[in-house]
C-alpha positions in Angstrom: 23.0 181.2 103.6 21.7 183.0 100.9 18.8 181.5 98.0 21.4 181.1 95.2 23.3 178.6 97.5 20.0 176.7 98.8 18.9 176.4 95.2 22.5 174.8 94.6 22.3 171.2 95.8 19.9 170.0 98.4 20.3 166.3 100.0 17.6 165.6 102.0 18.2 162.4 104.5 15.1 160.6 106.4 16.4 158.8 109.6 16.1 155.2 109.3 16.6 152.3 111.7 20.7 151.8 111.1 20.9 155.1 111.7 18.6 156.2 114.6 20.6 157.1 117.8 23.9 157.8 115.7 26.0 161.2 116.1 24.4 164.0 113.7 27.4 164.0 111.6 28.5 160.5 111.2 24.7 159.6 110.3 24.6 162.3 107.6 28.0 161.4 106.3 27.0 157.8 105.8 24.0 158.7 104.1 25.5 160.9 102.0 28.3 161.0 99.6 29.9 164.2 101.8 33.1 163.1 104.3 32.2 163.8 108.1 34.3 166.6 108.0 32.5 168.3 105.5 29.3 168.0 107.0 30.6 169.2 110.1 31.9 172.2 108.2 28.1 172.9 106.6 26.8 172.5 110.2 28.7 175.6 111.0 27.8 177.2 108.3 24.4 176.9 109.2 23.5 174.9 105.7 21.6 171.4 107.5 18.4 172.2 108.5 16.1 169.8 110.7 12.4 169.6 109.5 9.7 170.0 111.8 7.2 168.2 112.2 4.3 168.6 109.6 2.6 171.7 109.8 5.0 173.0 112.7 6.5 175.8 110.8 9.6 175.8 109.0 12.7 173.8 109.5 15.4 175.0 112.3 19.1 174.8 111.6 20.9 171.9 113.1 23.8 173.5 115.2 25.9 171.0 117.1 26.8 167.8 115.0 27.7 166.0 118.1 23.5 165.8 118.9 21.7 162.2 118.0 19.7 161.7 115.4 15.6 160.4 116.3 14.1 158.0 114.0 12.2 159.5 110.6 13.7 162.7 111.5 14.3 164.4 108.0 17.5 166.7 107.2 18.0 169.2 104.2 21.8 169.2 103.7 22.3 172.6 101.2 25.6 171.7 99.3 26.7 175.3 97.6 27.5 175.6 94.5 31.6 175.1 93.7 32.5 178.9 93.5 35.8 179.9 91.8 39.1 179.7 94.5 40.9 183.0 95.2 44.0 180.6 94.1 45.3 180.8 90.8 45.7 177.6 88.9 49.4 177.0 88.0 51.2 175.1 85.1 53.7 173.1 87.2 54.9 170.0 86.4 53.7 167.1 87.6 55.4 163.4 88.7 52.2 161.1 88.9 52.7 157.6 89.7 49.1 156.9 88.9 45.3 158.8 88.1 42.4 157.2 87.8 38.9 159.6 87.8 39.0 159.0 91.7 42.2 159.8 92.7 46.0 160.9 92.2 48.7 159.8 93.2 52.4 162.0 92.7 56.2 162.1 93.5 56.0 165.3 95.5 59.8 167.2 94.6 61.5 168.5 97.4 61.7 172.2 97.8 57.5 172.2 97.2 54.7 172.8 99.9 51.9 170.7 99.6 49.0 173.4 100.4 49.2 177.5 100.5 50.2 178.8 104.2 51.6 182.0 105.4 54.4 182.7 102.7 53.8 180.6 100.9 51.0 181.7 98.6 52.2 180.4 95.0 54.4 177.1 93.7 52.4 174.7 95.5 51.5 171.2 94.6 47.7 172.8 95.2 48.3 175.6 92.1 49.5 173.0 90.6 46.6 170.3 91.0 44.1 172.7 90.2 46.1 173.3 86.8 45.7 169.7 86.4 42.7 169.0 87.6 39.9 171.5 86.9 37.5 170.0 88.8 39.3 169.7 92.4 38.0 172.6 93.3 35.2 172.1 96.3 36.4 169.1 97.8 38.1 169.6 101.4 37.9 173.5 101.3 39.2 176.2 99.3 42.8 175.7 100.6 43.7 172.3 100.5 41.1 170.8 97.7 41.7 167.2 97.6 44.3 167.4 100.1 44.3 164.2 102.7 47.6 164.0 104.4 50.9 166.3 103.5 54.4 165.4 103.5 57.1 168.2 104.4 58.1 170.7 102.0 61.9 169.9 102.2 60.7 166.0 102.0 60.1 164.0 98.6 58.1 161.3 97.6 54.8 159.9 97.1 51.5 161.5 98.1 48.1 161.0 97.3 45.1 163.6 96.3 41.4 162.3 96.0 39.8 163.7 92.8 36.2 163.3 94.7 34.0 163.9 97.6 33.5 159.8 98.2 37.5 159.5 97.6 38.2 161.6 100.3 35.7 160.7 102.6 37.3 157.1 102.5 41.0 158.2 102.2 40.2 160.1 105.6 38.7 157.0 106.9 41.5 154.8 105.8 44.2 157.0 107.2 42.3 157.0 110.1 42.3 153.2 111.0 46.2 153.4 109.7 44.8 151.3 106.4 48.0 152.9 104.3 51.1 151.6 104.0 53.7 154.0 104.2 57.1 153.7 104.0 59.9 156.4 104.0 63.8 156.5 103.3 65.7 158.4 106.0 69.8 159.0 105.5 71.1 159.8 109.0 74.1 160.8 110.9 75.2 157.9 113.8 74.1 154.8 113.6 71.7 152.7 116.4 72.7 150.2 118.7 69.1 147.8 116.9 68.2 146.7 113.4 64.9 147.3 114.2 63.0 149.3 117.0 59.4 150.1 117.1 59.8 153.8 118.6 56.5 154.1 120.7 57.0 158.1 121.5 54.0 160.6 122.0 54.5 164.0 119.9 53.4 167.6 120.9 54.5 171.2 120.1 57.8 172.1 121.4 56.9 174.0 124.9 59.7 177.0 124.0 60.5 176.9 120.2 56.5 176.5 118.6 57.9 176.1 115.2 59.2 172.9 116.3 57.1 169.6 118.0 58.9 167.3 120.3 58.9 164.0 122.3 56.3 165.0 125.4 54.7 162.8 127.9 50.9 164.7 127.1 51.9 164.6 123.3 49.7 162.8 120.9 50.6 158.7 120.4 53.1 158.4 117.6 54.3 155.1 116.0 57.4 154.3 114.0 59.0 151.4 113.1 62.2 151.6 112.1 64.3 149.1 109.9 68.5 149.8 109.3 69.0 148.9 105.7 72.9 150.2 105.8 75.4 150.6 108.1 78.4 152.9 107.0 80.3 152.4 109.5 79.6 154.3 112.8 79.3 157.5 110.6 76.0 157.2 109.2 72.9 154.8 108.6 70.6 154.4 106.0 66.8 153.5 107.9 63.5 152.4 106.2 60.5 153.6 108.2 57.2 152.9 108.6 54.6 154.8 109.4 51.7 153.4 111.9 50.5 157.3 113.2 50.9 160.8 111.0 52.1 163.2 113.7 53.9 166.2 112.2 57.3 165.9 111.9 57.2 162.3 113.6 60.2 160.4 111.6 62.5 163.7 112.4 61.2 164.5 115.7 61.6 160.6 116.3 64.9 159.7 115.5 66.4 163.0 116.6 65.0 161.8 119.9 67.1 158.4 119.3 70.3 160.6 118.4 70.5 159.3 115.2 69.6 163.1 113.5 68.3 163.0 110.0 71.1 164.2 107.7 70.9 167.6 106.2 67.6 168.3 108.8 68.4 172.0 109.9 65.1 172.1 112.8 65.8 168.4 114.8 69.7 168.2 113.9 72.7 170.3 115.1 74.2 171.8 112.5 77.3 169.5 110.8 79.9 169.6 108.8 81.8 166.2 107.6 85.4 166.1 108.9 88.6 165.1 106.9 87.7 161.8 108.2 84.9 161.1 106.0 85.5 159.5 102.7 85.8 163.0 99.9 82.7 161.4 97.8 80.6 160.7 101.0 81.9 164.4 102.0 80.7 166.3 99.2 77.4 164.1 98.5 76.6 165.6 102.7 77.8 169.0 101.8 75.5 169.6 98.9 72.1 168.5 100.8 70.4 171.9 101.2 67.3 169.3 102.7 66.5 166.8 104.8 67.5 163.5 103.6 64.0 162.1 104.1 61.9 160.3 101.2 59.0 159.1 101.2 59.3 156.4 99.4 56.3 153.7 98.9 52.5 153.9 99.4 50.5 150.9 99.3 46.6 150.8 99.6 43.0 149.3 98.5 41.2 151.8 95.9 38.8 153.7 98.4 36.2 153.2 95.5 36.7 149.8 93.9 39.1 148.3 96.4 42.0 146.8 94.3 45.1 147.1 95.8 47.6 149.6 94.4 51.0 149.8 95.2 53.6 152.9 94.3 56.9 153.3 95.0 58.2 156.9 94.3 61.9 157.2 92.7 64.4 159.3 94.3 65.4 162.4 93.4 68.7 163.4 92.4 70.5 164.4 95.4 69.3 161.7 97.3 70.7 159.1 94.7 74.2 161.2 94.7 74.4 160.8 98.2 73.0 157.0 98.4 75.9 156.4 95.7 78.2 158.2 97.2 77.7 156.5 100.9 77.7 153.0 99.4 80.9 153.4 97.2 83.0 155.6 99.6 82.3 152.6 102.5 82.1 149.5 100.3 
């Protein structure tokens, strides 16, 4: 850590009663206004320091955030300054539901990434944010500023961004104890023996195929509940799905597990092609999917900074209200 970032912003903490015997990082992060994973990231960096006692010689870096805290033990947490990101801002359209100075909340297209990864290095809704919103930059890291949970790139529908330190520490916090309502549209091939399941399912990378995760007994807990809204028949089903857990891929990897394969989904479904049997308008609407049919459609939580409830439903896109018309007038 060099003096033009120690000059930047210094926090300094005292330890107090509430906060004696606490975890380093969870005690600094509520006596700050940094997110716990932040300060965990400046612990690495080596930018909190631990005073010494008066007249013990200078102050030691703090190394392991999992260490307790002592009572009237003083920290210096050295914030750097927000330095320009290697990304280039982007003039990309936007869909917002709703912005506020705290947060943002969009209708993610389909066919967009949420964050840059390998390959994909330009177009995503991050360039696009930071075209937007000039001051993003800082919060969560240089790759995903503002970034608290991600939908799939081939997935639409509503996702939200904080604008601030203090809005993403609490959206973390509030995804965390599963505090948002999320609810997702899901077209699929088949249709289930239920009208509603709760599929109770843990989640972990595919053992062979790493691109992929699957249903695995060690896998991480995953929660779905999962609604029929529309039956067409015994060819396809239209599901509403909530979300209690965020496991990668869980609504795909879930339901593929069920054998009731998300239409158009070319990693968890084997490849199909409607038969002469299927109504011609139902046909086509399948045919021209180049995407999972997989929206996500409402998200409902408090403000993480005043606490109102807000409530957003996300309209579909295009080709999932062709094939939404398409199913309900072919099998009326």
């Amino acid at each position: 850590m060099n003096q033009q970032e120690k000059a930047a912003r210094c926090i300094r903490i005292t330890i107090d009663d509430a906060l004696s015997g606490q975890r380093l990082d969870h005690a600094l992060a509520t006596a700050s206004d940094l997110s716990r994973s932040r300060i965990q990231q400046l612990i690495a960096e080596g930018a909190v320091l631990k005073t010494r006692p008066a007249g013990d010689g200078s102050p030691e870096t703090a190394s392991k955030h999992s260490s307790r805290v002592s009572l009237r033990q003083t920290y210096e947490i050295h914030v750097p300054v927000n330095t320009s990101l290697p990304l280039q801002a982007e003039d990309i359209a936007l869909d917002i539901l709703f912005e506020d100075e705290h947060l943002i909340v969009v209708n993610k297209p389909p066919g967009m990434v949420v964050h840059p990864s390998h390959g994909h290095d330009s177009g995503t809704l991050v360039h696009a944010l930071l075209h937007h919103c000039p001051k993003l930059p800082g919060i969560n890291g240089v790759e995903r500023p503002g970034i608290v949970h991600r939908i799939d790139k081939d997935t639409s529908g509503s996702l939200v961004v904080a604008k601030t330190e203090l809005a993403h520490q609490r959206l973390v916090e509030m995804f965390a104890q599963h505090d948002i309502r999320r609810e997702y549209l899901a077209w699929c091939r088949g249709t289930p023996l239920w009208n509603e399941q709760c599929i109770e399912l843990p989640i972990a990378r595919h053992p062979q195929q790493r691109q992929k995760m699957s249903v695995q007994p060690h896998g991480k807990p995953a929660v779905t509940v999962a609604q029929v809204e529309a039956r067409y028949r015994r060819d396809f089903s239209r599901l509403r799905l909530s979300l209690h857990t965020g496991r990668t891929h869980q609504i795909r990897v879930h339901l593929s597990h069920h054998q009731i394969p998300i239409l158009g989904d070319a990693v968890y479904a084997r490849s199909y092609r409607p038969g002469s049997n299927i109504p011609e308008a139902a046909r086509q609407a399948i045919l021209a999917l180049n995407r999972q049919a997989l929206h996500a459609e409402i998200l409902g939580m408090n403000h993480p900074i005043s606490g109102e409830p807000l409530l957003f439903t996300a309209p579909l896109p295009d080709d999932l209200v062709r094939l939404s018309s398409a199913l309900d007038l072919a099998y009326a």
